[in-house]
FIBA-511846 format. One record per residue: residue in one letter; x, y, z of N, C-alpha, C, O in turn. Coordinates in steps of 0.1 Angstrom, whole numbers, plus 5000, padded with zeros to 4 digits. Example, Ala and Ser with C-alpha at 12.3 -4.5 7.8 and 13.67 -1.06 7.14 Angstrom:
A513249435078512349555078513249675078514249675085;S512849785071513749895071512950005079513450115080;
***
This chain:
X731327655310730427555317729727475306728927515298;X730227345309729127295300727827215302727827125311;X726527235293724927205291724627065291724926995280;X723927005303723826885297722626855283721926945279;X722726765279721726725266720626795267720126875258;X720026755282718226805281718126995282717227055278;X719327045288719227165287719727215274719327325271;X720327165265720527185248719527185245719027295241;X718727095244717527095240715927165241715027185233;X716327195255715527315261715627455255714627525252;X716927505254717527675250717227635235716727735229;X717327535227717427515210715827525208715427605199;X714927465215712927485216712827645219712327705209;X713127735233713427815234713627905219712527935214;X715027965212715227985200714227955193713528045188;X713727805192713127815175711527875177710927935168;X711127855188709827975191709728105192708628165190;X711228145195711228295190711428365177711028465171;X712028275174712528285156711028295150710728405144;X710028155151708828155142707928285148707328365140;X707828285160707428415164707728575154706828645150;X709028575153709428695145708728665130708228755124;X708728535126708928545116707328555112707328585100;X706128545117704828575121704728735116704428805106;X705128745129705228895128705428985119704729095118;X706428935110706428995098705728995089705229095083;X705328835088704328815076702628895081701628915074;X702828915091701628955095701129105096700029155100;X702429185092702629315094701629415080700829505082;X702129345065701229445056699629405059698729465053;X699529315067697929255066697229365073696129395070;X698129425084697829535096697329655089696429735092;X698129665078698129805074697029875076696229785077;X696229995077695129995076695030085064695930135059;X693630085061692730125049692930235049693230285060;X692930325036692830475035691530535040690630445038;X691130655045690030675043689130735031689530815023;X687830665030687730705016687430845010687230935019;X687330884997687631004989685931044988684930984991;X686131134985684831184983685131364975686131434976;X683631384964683931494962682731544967681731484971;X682931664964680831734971681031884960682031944955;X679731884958679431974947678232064953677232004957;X678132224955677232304961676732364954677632444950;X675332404947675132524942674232654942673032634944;X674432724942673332854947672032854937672432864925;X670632854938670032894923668833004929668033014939;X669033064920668433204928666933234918667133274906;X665233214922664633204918663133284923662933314935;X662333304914661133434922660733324935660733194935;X660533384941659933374954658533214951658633104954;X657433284945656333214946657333074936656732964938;X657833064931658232954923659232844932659032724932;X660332914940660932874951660032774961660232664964;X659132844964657732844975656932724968656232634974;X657032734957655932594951656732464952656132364957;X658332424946659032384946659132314959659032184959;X659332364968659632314983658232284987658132184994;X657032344985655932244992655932114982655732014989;X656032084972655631994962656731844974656431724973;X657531874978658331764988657231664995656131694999;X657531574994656631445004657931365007659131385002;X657431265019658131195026658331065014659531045012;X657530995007657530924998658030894984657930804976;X659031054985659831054974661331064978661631184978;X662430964980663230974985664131064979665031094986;X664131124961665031154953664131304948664031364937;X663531334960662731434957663731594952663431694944;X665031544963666231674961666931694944667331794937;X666631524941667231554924665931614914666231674903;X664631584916663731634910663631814916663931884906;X663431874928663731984927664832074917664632154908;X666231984922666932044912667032084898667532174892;X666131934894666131964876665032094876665332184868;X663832104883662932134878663732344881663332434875;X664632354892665332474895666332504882666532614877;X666932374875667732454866666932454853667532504843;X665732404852664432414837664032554837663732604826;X664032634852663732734851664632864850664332974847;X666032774855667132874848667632874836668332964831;X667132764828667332764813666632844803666832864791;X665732884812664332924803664333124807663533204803;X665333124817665433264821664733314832664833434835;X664233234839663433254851663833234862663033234872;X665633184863666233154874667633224872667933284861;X668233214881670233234879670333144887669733114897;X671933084878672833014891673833114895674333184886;X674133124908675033224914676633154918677733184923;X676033084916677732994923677332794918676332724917;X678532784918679032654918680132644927680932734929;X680032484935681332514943681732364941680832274939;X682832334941683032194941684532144947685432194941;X684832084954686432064956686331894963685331854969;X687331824960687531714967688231754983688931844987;X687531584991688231565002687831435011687031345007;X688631435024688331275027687831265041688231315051;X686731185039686231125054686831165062688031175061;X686031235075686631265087687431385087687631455097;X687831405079688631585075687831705074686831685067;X688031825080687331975077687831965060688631865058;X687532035051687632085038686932235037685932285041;X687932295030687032425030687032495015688032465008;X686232565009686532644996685632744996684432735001;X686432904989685932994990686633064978687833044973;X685433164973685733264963685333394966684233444963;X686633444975686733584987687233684977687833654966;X686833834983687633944986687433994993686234024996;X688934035000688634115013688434255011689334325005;X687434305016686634455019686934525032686334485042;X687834615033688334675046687734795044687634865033;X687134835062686134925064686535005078687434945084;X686135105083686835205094685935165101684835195098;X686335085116685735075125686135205139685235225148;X687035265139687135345146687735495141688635505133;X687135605146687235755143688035845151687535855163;X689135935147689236025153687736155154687236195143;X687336185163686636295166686336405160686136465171;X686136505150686336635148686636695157686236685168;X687836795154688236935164688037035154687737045142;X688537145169687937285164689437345172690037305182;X689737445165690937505170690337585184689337655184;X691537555197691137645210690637805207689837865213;X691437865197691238005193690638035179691138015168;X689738075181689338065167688638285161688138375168;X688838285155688538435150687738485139688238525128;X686438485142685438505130685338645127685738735135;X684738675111684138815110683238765098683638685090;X681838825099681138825088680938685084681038665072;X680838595093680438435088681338345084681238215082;X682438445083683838395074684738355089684638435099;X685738215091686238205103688038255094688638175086;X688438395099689738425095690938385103692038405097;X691138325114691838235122691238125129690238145135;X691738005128691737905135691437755126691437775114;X691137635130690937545119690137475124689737475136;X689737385112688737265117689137115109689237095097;X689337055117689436915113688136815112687136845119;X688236715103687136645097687036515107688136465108;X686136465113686336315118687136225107686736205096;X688236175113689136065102689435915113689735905125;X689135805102689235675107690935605107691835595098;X690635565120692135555125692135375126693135315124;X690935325128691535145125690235125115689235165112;X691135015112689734885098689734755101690534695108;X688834715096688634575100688534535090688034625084;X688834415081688334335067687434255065687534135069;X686534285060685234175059685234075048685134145037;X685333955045685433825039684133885024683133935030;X684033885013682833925006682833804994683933784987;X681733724991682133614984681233484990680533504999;X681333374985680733234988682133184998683333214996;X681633095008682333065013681532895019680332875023;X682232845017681432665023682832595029683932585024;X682332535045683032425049682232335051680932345051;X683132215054682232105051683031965061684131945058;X682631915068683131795075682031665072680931665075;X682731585065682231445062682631345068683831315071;X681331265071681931095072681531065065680831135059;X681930895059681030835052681030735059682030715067;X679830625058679830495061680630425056681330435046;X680630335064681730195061681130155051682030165043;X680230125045679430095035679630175020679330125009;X679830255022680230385012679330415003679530444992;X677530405012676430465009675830585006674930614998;X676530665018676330825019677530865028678430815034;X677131005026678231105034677431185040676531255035;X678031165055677231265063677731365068678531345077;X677331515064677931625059677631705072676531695077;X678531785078678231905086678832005077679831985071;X677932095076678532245069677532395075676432425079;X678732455074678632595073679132705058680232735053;X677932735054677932805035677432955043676632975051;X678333035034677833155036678233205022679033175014;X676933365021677633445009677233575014676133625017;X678533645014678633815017678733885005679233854994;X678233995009678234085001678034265006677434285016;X678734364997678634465006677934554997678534614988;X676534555000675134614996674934794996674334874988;X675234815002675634985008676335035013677434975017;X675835155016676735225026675335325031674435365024;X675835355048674735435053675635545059676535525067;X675235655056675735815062675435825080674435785084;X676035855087675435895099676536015102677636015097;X675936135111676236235113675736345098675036325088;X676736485108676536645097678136695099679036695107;X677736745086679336805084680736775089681336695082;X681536835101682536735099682736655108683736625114;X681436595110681536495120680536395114679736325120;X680636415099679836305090680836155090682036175090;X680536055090680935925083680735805079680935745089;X680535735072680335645064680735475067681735415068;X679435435069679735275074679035195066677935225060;X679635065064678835005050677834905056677734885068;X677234855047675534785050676334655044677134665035;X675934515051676634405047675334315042674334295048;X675534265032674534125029675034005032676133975028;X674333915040674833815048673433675047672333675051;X674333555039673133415037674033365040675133385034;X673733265054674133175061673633035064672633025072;X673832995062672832805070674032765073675032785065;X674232685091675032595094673832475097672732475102;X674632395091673032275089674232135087675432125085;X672932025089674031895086672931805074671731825075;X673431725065672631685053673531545050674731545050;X672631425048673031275048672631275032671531295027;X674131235023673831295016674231145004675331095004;X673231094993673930964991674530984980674531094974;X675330874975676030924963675430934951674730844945;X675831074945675631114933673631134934672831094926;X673331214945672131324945672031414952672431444963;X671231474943671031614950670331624965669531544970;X670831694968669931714986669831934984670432024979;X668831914988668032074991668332095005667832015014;X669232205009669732195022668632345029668132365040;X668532405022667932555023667532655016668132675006;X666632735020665732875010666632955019666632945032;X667533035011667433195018667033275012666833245000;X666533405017667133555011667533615014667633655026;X668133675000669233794995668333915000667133915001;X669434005002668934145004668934214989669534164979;X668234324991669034454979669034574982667834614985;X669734654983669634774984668834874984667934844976;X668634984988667135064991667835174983669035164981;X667035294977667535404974668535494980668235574989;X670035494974670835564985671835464990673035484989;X671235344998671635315007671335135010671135065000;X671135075021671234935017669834885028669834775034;X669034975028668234975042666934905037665934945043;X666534805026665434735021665734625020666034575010;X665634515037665934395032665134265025665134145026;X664634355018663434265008663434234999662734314993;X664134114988664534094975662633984974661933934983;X662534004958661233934951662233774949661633674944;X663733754953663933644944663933564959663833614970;X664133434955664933334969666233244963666533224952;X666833194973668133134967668032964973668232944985;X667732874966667732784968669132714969669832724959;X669732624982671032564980670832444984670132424994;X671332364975672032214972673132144973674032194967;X673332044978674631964978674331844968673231804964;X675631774965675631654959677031594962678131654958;X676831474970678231384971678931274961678031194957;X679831244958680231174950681331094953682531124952;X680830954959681630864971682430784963681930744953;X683430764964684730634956684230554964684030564976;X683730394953683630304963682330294966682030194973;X681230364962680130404969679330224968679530144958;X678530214978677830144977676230094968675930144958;X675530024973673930014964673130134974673630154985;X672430194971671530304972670730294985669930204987;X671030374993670430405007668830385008668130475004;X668130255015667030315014666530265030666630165036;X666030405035665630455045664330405055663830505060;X664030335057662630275070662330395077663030495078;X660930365084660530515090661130535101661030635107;X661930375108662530375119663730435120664230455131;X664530475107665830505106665930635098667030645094;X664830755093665230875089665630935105665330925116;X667031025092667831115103667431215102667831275112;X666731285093666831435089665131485088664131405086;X665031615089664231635086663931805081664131915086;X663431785071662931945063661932005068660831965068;X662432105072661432195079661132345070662132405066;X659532415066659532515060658532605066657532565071;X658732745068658232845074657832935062658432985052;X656732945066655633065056654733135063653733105069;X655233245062654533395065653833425060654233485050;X652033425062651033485052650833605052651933655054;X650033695051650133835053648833825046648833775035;X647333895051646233935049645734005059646434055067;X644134035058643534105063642834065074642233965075;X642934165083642534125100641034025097640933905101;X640334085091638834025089639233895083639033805091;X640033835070640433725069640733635075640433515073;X641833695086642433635096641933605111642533555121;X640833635109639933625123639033515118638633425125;X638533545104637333435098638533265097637833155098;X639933255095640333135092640633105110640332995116;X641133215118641333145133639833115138639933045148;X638533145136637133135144637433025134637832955144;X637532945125637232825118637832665125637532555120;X638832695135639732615140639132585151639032645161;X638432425147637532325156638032275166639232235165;X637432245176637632235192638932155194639632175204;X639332085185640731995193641732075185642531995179;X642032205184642732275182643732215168644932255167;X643332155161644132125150644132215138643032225135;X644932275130645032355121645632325108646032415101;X645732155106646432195091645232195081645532145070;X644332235082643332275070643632405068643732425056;X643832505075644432655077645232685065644832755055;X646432625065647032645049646532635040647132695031;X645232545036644932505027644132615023644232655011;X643432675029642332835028643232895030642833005026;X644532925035645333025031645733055018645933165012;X645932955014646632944998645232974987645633004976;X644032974988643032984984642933134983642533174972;X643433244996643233374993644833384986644933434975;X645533354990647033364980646933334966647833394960;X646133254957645933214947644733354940645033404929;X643733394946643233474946643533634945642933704937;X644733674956645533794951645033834971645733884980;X643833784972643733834992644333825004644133855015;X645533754996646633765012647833735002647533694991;X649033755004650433774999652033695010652233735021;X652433635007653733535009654533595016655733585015;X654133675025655233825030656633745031657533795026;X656933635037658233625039658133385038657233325043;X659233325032659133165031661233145037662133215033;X661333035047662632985047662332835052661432795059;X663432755044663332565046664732625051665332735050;X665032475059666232445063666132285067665032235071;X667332215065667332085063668032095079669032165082;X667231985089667631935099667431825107666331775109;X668931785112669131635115668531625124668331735130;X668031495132667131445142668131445157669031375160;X667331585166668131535176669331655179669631685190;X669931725169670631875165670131955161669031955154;X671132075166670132245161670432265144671232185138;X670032335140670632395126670032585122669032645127;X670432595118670732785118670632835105671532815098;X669532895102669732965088669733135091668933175098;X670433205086670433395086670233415071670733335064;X669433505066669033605054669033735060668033775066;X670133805058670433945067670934025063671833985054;X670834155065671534275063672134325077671534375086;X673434315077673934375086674834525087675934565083;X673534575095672734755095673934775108673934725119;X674734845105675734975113674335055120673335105114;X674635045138673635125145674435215154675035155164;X674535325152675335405164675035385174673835355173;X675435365189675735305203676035395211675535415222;X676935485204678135595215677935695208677435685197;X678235835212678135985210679136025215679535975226;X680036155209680636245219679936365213679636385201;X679636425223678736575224679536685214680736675212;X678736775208679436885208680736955211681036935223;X681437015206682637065217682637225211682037245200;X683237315218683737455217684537485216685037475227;X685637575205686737675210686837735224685937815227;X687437705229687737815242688137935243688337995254;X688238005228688138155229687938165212688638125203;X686238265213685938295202685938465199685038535203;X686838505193686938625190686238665172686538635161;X685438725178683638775168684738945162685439015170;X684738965151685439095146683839165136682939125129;X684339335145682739395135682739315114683739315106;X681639275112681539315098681339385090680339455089;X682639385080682739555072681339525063680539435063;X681339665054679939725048680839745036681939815037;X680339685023679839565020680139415029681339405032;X679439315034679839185036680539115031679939075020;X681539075032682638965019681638865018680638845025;X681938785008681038635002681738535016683038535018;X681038475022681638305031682438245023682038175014;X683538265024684938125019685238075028686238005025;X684838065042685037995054684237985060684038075068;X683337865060682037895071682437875081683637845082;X681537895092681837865103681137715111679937675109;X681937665118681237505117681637475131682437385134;X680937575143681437555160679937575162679337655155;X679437495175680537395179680437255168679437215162;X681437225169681137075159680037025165679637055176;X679336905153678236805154678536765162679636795166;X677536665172677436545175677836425168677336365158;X678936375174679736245171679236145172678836115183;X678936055160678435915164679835805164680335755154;X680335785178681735685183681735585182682935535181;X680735495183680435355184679535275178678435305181;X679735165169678235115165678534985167679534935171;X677134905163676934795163676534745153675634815149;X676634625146675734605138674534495139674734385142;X673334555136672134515137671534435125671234485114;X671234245129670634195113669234235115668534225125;X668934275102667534285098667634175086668534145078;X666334125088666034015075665633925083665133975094;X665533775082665033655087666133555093667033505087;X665733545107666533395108665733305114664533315117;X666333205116665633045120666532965129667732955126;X666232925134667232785146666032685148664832715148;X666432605149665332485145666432365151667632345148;X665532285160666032145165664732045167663932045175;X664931955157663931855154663731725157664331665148;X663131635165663031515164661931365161661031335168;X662031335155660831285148661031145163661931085169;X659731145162659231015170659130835166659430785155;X658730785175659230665171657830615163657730495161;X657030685160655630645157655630665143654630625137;X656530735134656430745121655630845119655330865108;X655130935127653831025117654631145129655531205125;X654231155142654631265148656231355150657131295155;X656431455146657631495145657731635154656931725152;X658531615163658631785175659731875169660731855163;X659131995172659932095163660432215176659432245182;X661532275181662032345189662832465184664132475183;X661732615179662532635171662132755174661032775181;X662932875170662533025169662833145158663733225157;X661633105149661733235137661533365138660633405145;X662233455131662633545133662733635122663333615112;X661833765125662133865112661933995116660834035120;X663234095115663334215112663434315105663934295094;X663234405107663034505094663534655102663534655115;X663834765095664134845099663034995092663035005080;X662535065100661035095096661035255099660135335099;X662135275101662435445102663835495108664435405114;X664435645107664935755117664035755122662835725119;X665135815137664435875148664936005152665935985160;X664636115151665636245155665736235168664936175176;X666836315173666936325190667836465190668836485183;X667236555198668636675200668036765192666936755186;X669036865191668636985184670237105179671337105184;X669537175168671337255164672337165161672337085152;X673237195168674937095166674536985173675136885168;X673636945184673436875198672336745187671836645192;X672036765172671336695168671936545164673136545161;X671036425164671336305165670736195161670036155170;X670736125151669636025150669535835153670535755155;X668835825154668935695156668035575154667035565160;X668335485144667435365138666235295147666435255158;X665135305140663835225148663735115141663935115129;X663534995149663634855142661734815146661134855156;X661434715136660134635139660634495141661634465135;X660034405150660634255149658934175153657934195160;X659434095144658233955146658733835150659133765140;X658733795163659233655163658633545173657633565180;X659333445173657933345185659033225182659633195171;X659133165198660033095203659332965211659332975223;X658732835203657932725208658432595209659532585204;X658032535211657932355211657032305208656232315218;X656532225197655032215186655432065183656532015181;X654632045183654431845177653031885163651931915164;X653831855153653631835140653231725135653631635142;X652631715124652731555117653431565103653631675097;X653931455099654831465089654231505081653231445079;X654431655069653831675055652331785060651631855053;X652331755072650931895075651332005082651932005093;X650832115073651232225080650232245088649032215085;X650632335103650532355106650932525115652032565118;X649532615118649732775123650132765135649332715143;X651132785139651832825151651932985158652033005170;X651833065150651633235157651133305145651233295133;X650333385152649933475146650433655153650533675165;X650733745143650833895147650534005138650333985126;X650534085142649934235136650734225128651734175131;X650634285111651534315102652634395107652434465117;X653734375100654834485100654934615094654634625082;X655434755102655634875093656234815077656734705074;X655934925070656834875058657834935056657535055057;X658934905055661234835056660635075055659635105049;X661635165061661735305054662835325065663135275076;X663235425054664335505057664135655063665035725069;X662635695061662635805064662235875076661235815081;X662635985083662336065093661035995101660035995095;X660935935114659535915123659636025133660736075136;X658536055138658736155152658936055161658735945157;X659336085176659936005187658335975191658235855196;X656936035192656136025192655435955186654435895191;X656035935172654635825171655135685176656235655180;X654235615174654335495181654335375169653735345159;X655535325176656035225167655435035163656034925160;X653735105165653135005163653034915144653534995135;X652634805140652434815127651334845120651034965120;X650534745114649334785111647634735115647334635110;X647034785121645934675131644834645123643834585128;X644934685108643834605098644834525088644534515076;X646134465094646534335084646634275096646334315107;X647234145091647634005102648633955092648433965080;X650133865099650633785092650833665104651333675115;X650233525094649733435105651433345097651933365086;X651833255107652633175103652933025104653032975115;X653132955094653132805095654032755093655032805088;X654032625099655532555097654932385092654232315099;X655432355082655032215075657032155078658132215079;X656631995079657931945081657731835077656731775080;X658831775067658831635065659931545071660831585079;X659731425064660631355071661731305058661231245049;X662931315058663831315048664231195047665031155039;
***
């Protein structure tokens, strides 16, 4: 069939629009490509320092120092230079925008979570104290579990388009396995270990190449024996630093646009009469940040004591979580006593033979089941600063346990014990101003941390001539 002219010319326009079309397309293809996401490295470190030095370090923060996290740091490793600090860890690894990253320096610790029972043979045949037929088996652990022991940090980053900062979600922990605690007698004795556990899941805006102070924990240490004193003199201050490819000019912050905010909790610990003369002092519109300031007056003095300090760095608007814990194995479950079902007693000859076989019926009381119980401090804290620049609301619940005795229960083989805990805690919603502390609860002191025997009778009150009142100061980051 053949095209007249004007349709040649039609199908040939046709063609040459699809041709330039393609040929677009191509040239237009590496333009598409898209951008890598950018690199980043982050650098974590642990610095482990006395308590009151920790504690001075972190009030010395104001809102007005934006680079306040690199001045902490220097002034944390001046004091590990000089011998008054340790660094416990460095952690550093690269990774990219928008990716999990993780690094850790583990060993795994496997431990017997479940027990076969002690038995006692059905027939058993004593003479003279001595058991001459029958047996006894020992409680033996039949499964384990592995516990992670070591520094561990993950980390999810953005950074801005800008490549000003990186804004960090993480979760840092450090385990450690501090003791071990006995529970049971004879052969229904067994052995569960005491864990040391620093945790903060927190988020930190972090710019390039400074330090940021993300959190105070504390470490446990060990009690005599065993791991039951979760009260170390030192604190562990942790830090990040990002290191952006690309990074841009230096983040600076308006009061309309901080994300974050530092929050610090301090436990005073004095005397009821003290503590009654600073709360009678708190003038009719109920405001209290003069309170710290005469607190620190008897703390400087030696009349009241720092019983317990934790910061945690928190974004405006999200929760964030710090643990300083000992995690205490608590027996749950029992199996009773048990008996031979036929005990044949033979007269004892004259002279008595020496015991080369005691006799051990009916077996102990089995402790079957535990749990484990943190003693130490924790914090959950959700923060939002207001649009007024000075007021900041705090949603948060601190928390401190201690373990303050045995408790006997039972009697003979039928005997049993079981852990008494003390806890202080208080669960509010408080409107702060930036940089003033302010007393949020007050309570009776705590027993002091023991291990040893209480009767089921006394009463597990603390002490009603101390007080430990508590404050929370918060800036704006």
């Amino acid at each position: 069939m053949k095209l007249s002219p004007t349709k040649w010319l039609v199908s040939l326009g046709v063609l040459m629009l699809v041709a330039l079309s393609a040929h677009s397309l191509l040239r237009a293809q590496p333009n598409q490509t898209s951008q890598p996401a950018p690199q980043l490295r982050v650098s974590c470190e642990w610095i482990a320092l006395p308590h009151a030095e920790a504690n001075r370090l972190i009030r010395a923060l104001t809102s007005s120092s934006p680079q306040s996290g690199n001045a902490i740091h220097e002034s944390a490793q001046q004091l590990v230079a000089v011998g008054k600090g340790k660094l416990l860890q460095q952690q550093f690894f690269n990774t990219t925008s928008g990716l999990k990253a993780k690094t850790g320096t583990l060993r795994h610790f496997p431990y017997p979570t479940e027990y076969d029972p002690p038995e006692v043979s059905t027939k058993v045949v004593v003479q003279g104290g001595n058991v001459l037929q029958g047996d006894f088996k020992k409680a033996e652990p039949t499964n384990f579990e592995t516990k992670e022991l070591g520094f561990d940090l993950e980390i999810e980053p953005t950074v801005d388009d800008s490549s000003r900062y990186a804004d960090l979600n993480l979760a840092a922990t450090w385990t450690t396995h501090a003791g071990d605690k006995v529970w049971g007698q004879g052969i229904a004795e067994i052995i569960q270990p005491v864990f040391q556990r620093c945790a903060l899941f927190a988020q930190a805006l972090c710019e390039h190449d400074s330090w940021k102070l993300v959190a105070l924990l504390r470490p446990a240490v060990p009690g005599p024996g065993t791991a039951a004193q979760p009260m170390a003199e030192e604190r562990v201050l942790v830090f990040l630093k990002a290191f952006i490819d690309g990074h841009g000019p230096p983040l600076l912050l308006d009061s309309s646009s901080i994300k974050e905010i530092g929050v610090l909790y301090e436990w005073v610990e004095l005397d009821a009469a003290d503590a009654d003369q600073l709360m009678d002092s708190i003038p009719a519109s109920g405001q209290t940040e003069g309170l710290r300031t005469a607190a620190q007056a008897l703390l400087d003095s030696g009349k009241a004591t720092l019983f317990e300090s934790a910061y945690l760095l928190v974004r405006g608007g999200q929760k964030s979580k710090l643990e300083s814990v000992l995690e205490f194995p608590n027996p749950t479950e029992f199996d009773p006593p048990t008996l031979p079902q036929t005990i044949i007693e033979l007269p004892t000859p004259v002279p008595a033979p020496a015991i080369t076989r005691p006799i051990f019926w009916p077996t102990p009381t089995f402790s079957q089941c535990f749990e484990f119980k943190n003693l130490g401090t924790t914090a959950e804290v959700e923060a939002v600063a207001s649009d007024d620049g000075i007021t900041l609301e705090l949603n948060s619940s601190p928390e401190i346990c201690r373990l303050v005795g045995i408790q006997p229960h039972g009697q003979g083989n039928g005997f049993t014990t079981q852990p008494r805990f003390a806890t202080i805690k208080s669960g509010n919603r408080v409107l702060v101003k930036d940089g003033q502390p302010a007393l949020i609860a007050s309570y009776e002191a705590m027993p002091p941390a023991s291990l040893k025997m209480v009767s089921p009778e006394a009463p597990p009150a603390g002490n009603p001539n101390r007080r430990i009142l508590l404050f929370v100061t918060a800036w704006r980051r």
